[in-house]
C-alpha positions as CSV (number, residue, x, y, z in Angstrom):
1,X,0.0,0.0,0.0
2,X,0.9,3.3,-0.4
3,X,2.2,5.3,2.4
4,X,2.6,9.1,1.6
5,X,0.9,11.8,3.6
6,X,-2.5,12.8,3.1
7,X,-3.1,16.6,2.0
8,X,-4.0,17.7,5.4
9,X,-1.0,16.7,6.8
10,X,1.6,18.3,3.9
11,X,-0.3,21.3,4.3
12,X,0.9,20.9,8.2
13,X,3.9,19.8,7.3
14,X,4.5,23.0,5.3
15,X,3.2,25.3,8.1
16,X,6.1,23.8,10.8
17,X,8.5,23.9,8.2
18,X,8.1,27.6,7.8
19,X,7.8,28.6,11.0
20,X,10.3,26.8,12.3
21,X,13.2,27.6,9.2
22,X,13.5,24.1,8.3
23,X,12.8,21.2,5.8
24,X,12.5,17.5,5.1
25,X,16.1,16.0,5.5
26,X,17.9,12.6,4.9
27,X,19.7,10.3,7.3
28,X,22.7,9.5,5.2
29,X,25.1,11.4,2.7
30,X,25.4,9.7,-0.3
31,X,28.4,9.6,-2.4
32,X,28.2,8.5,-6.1
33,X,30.7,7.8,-8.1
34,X,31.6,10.2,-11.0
35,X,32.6,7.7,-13.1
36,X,29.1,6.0,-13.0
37,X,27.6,8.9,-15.4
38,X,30.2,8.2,-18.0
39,X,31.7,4.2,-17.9
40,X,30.0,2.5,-20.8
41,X,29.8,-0.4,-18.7
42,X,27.6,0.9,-16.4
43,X,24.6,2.1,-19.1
44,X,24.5,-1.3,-20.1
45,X,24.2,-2.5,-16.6
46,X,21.4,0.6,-16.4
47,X,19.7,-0.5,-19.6
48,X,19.7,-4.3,-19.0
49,X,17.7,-2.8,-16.0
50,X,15.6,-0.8,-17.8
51,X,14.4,-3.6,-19.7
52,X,14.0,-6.2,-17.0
53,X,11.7,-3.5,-15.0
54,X,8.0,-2.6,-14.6
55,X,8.8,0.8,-15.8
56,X,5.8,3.6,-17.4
57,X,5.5,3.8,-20.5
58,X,3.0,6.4,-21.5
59,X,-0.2,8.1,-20.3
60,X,-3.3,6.2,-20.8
61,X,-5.2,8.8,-22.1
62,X,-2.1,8.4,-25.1
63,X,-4.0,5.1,-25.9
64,X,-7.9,6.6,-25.0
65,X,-9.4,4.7,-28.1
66,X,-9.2,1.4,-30.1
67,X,-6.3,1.9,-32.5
68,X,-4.6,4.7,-30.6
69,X,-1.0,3.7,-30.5
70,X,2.4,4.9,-28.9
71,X,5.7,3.6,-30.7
72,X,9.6,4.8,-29.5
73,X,12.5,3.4,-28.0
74,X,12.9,2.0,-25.1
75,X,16.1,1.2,-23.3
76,X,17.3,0.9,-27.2
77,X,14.5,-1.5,-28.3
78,X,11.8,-0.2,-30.9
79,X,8.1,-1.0,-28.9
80,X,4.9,-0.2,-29.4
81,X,1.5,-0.2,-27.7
82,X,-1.7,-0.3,-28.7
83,X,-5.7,-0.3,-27.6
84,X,-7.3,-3.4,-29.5
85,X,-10.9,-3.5,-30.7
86,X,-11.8,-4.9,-27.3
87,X,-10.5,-1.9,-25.1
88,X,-7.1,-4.2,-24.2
89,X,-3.9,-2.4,-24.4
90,X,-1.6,-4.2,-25.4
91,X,2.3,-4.2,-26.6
92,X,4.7,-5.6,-28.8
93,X,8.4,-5.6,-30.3
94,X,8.2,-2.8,-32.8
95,X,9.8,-5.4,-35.6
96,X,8.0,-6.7,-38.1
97,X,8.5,-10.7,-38.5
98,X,10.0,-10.6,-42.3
99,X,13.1,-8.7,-42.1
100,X,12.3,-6.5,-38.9
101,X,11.1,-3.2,-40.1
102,X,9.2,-1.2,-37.4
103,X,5.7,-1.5,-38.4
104,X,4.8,1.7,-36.6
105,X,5.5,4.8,-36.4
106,X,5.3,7.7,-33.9
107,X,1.7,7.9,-32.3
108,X,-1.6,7.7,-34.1
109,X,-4.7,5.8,-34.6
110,X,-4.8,2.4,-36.7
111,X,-6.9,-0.2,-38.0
112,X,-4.0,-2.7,-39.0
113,X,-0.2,-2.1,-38.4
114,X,1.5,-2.4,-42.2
115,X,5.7,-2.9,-42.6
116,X,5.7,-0.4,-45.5
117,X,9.2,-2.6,-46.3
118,X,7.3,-4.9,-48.0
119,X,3.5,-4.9,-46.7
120,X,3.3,-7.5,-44.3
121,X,-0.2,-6.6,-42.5
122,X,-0.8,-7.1,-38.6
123,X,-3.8,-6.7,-36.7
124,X,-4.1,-4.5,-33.2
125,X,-3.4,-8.0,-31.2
126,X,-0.6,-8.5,-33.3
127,X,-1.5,-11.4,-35.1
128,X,-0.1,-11.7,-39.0
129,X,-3.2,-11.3,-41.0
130,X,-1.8,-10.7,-44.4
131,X,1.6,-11.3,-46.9
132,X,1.8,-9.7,-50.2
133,X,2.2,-12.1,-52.9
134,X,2.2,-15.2,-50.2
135,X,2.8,-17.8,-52.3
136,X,6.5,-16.9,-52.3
137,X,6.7,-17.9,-48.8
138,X,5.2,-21.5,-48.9
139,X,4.6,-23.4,-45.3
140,X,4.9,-20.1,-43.6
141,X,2.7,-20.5,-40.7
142,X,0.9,-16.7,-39.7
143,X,0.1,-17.9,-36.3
144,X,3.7,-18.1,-35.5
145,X,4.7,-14.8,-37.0
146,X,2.8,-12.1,-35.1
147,X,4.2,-9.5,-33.6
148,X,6.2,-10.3,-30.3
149,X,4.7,-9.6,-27.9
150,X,6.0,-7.6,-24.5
151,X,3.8,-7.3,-20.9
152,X,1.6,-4.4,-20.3
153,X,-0.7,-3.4,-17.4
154,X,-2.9,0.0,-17.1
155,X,-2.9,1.3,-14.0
156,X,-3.5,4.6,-11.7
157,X,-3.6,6.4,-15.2
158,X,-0.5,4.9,-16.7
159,X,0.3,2.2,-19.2
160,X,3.5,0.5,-17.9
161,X,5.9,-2.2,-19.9
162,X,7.7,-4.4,-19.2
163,X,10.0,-6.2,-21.7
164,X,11.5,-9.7,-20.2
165,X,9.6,-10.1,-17.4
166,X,6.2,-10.6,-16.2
167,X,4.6,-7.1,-14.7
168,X,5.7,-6.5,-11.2
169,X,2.0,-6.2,-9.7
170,X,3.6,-5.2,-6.5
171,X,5.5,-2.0,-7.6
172,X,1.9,-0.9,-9.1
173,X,0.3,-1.5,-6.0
174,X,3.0,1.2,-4.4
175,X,1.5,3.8,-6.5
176,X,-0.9,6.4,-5.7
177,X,-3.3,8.0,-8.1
178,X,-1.3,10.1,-10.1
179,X,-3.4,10.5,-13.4
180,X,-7.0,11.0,-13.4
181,X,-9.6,9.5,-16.1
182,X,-10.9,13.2,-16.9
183,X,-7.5,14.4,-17.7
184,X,-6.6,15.6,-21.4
185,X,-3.5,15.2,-23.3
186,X,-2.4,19.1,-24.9
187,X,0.9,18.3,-25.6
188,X,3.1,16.1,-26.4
189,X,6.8,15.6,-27.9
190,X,10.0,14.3,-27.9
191,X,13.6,16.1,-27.9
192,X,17.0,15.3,-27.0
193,X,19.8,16.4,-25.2
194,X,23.3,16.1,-24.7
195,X,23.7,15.0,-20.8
196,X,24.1,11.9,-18.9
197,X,19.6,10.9,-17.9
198,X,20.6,10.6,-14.1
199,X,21.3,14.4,-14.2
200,X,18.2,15.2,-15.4
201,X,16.4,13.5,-13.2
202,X,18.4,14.8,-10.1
203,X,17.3,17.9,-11.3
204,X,13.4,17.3,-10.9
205,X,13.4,15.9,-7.1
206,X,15.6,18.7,-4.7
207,X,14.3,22.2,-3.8
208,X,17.9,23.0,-2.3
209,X,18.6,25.0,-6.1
210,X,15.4,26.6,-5.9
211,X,16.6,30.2,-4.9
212,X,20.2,30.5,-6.2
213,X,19.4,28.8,-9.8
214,X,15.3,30.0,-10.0
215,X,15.9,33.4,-8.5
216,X,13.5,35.3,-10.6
217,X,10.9,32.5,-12.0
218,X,10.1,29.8,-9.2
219,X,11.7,31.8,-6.2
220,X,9.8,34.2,-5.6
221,X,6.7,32.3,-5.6
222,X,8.5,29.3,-3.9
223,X,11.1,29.0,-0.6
224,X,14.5,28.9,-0.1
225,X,15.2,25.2,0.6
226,X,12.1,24.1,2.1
227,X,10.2,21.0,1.2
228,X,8.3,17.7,2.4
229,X,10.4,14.9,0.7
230,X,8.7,11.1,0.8
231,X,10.0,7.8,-0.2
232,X,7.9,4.8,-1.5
233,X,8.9,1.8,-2.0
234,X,11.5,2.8,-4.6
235,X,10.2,5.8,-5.7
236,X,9.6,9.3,-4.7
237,X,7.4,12.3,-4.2
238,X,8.6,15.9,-3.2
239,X,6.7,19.1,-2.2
240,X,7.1,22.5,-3.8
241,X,5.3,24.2,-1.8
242,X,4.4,27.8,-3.2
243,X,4.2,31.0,-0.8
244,X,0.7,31.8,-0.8
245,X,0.2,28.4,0.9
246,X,-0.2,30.8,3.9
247,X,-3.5,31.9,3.0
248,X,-4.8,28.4,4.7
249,X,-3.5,29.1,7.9
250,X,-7.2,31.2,8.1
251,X,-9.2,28.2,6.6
252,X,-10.7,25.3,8.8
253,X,-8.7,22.5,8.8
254,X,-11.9,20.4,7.3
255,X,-11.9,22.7,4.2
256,X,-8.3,23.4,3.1
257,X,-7.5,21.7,0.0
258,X,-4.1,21.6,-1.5
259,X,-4.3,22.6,-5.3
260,X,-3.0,25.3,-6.4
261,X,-0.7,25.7,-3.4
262,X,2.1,23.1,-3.8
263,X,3.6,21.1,-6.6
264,X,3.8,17.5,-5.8
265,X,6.7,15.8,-8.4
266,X,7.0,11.8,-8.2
267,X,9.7,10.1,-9.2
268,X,9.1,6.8,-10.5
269,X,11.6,4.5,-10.5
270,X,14.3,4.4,-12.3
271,X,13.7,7.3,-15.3
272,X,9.9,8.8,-15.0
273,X,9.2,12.2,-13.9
274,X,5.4,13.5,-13.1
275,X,4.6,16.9,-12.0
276,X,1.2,17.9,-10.6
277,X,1.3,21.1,-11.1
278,X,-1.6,24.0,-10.6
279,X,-3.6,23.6,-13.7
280,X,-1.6,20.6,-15.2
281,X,0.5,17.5,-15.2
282,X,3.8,16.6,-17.0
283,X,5.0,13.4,-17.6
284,X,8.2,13.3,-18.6
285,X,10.6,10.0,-19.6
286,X,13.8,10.3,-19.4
287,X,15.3,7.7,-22.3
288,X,19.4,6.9,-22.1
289,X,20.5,6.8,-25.2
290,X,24.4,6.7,-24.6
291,X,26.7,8.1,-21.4
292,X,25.8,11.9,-22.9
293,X,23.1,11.9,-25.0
294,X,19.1,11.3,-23.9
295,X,15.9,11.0,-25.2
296,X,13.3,12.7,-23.4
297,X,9.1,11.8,-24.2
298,X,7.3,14.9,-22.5
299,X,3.3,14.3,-21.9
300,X,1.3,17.6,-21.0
301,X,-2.3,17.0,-19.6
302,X,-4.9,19.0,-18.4
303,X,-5.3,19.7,-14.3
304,X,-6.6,17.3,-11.9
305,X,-10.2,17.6,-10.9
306,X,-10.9,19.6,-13.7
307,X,-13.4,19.1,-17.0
308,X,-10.7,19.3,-19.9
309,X,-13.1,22.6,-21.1
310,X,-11.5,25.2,-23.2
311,X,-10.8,27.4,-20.8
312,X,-9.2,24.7,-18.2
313,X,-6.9,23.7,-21.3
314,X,-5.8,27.1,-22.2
315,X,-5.2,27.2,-18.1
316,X,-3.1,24.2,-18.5
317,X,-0.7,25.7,-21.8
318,X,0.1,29.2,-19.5
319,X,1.0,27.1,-16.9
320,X,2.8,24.3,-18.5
321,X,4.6,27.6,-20.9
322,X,6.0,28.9,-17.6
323,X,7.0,26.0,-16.2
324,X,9.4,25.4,-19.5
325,X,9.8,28.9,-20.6
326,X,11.1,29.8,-17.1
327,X,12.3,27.1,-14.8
328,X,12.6,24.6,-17.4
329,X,15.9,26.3,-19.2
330,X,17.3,27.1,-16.5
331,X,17.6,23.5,-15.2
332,X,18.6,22.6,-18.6
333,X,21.4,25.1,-18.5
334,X,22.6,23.5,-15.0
335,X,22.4,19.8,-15.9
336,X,24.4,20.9,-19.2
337,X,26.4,22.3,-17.3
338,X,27.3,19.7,-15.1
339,X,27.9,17.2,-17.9
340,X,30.8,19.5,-19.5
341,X,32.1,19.0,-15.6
342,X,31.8,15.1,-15.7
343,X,35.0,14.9,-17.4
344,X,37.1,17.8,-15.8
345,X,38.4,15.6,-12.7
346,X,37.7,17.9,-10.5
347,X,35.6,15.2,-8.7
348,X,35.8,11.4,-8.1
349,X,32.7,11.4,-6.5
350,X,29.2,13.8,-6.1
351,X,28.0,14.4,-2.3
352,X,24.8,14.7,-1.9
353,X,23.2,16.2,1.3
354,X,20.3,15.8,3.7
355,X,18.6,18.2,1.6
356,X,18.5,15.9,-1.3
357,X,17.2,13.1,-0.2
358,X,15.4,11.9,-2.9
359,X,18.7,11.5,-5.1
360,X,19.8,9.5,-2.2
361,X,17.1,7.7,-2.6
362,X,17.3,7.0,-6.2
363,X,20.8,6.3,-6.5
364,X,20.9,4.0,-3.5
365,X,18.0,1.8,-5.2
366,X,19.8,2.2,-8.4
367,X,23.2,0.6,-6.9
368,X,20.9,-2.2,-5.0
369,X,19.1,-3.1,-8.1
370,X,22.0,-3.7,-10.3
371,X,24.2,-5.4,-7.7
């Protein structure tokens, strides 16, 4: 089960925090090895991970429909998913069975997956339902030369993968709620970068930067190094609360709710972001490609608890426009510029603090998972 505090009590948690001039710490400094953002060696070990996990794919609202389909990478290998005829999503190796050609492309809605290689046809449950000129492939049977297929589960909003092993029903469980069934996909797209994908996922889940690298976009609507930091299971959740969080020191405890004052970001272990923010949520996954370049797949839907109206979706683009316009390149400037640092031997090793406990976290899971 999940255990992460209820609204009420982060709200509280908030209040003590700033009157007393504190925040959410660790027990432990942890000290990472420089040399696991750059040894070769150790990617592989990250992306053998990678595909032996129960790790999120996509949004299910990317997959609302029959025929709505999500194709990339994953960990390296091409994959696809895909809502059937019968409401099942389901996924499969991106390969078509002839010579291997992805059979889809990008995102969309399909009736029938076609290798435009040579036209091999496949249905939405991945069976081979047609071969161009046939008869040049005599004895082929069709029943063995579907697509392969890879496990999938929906749950708590999400559509998760996993591509060896059978879906890890107990990390699910450890989830909360995170994506609601009312909730819109804007945006979405993919771009790349040239930095190790650990950075940028330390970047997402400490506050401690907030005032010296936000200064002028999330500081002064934010704190100095104040935040409520959980751990789940293996993943995390940490609380940005904003300043005019104050105004519900004057409202009964009963009726105090929590949007619009805080941003909750959860880190799903190992590489997925998601922000609930005021009026919207990101999902962002962080894909390695090699020691210095990554793939990120960014997902922008409409607010939580919210109709997906014109208005609330116009909400949701000023907000999510802030977020990247503002905060978002300056955190891209950091982790840059921490990756042009990787190599300067200035350090064997990274400290990090109480105050950033949730890369603690992560990297102390990631080093237990792959011994």
């Amino acid at each position: 089960m999940v255990q992460l505090l209820s609204d009420h009590a982060v709200i509280e948690r908030v209040f003590a925090h700033i009157d007393n001039k504190t925040t959410d710490e660790g027990d432990v400094l942890w000290r990472e090895p420089v040399a696991n953002y750059h040894a070769p060696e150790r990617l592989q070990a990250e992306l053998n991970l990678l595909r032996s996990r129960t790790v999120a794919f996509c949004p299910a609202a990317a997959v609302a429909n029959p025929g709505d389909y999500v194709s990339r990478l994953a960990a390296g290998v091409p994959l696809v998913v895909v809502r059937g005829e019968d409401g099942i999503v389901r996924g499969f190796r991106n390969a078509c069975r002839h010579r291997g050609m992805q059979v889809a492309d990008g995102s969309g809605c399909a009736r029938v997956f076609v290798c435009r290689y040579h036209g091999w046809a496949y249905r939405l449950d991945g069976r081979l339902e047609y071969i161009p000129h046939d008869r040049g492939f005599p004895g082929l049977d069709k029943a063995e030369h579907g697509l392969v297929p890879v496990q999938v589960a929906e749950h708590q909003g999400l559509i998760f993968v996993n591509q060896e092993r059978p879906i890890d029903q107990s990390a699910l469980d450890a989830l909360p709620d995170l994506i609601a069934p009312e909730q819109k996909i804007f945006d979405s797209f993919e771009k790349s970068d040239n930095i190790n994908w650990k950075l940028n996922v330390e970047a997402a889940i400490e506050g401690y930067h907030i005032k010296p690298t936000h200064t002028e976009t999330f500081y002064p609507y934010g704190f100095d190094n104040l935040n409520v930091v959980e751990t789940f299971a293996e993943n995390s959740r940490v609380t940005y609360p904003f300043r005019r969080i104050e105004k519900l020191r004057d409202v009964p405890v009963a009726e105090r709710k929590i949007d619009g004052y805080v941003t909750y970001v959860y880190h799903l272990f190992p590489n997925v972001v998601i922000a609930l923010l005021s009026d919207h949520t990101t999902m962002t996954i962080n894909e390695p490609v090699s020691t210095t370049h990554t793939r990120f797949t960014t997902y922008r839907l409409s607010g939580r608890d919210k109709q997906a109206s014109k208005q609330d979706i116009e909400r949701a683009k000023r907000d999510a426009n802030f977020v990247a316009d503002a905060g978002g390149k300056e955190d891209q400037e950091v982790v840059r510029a921490i990756q042009a640092g990787l190599n300067s031997g200035a350090n064997e090793h990274f400290t990090y603090g109480h105050f950033e406990k949730a890369i603690a976290h992560f990297h102390a899971t990631l080093t237990r998972e792959l011994a």
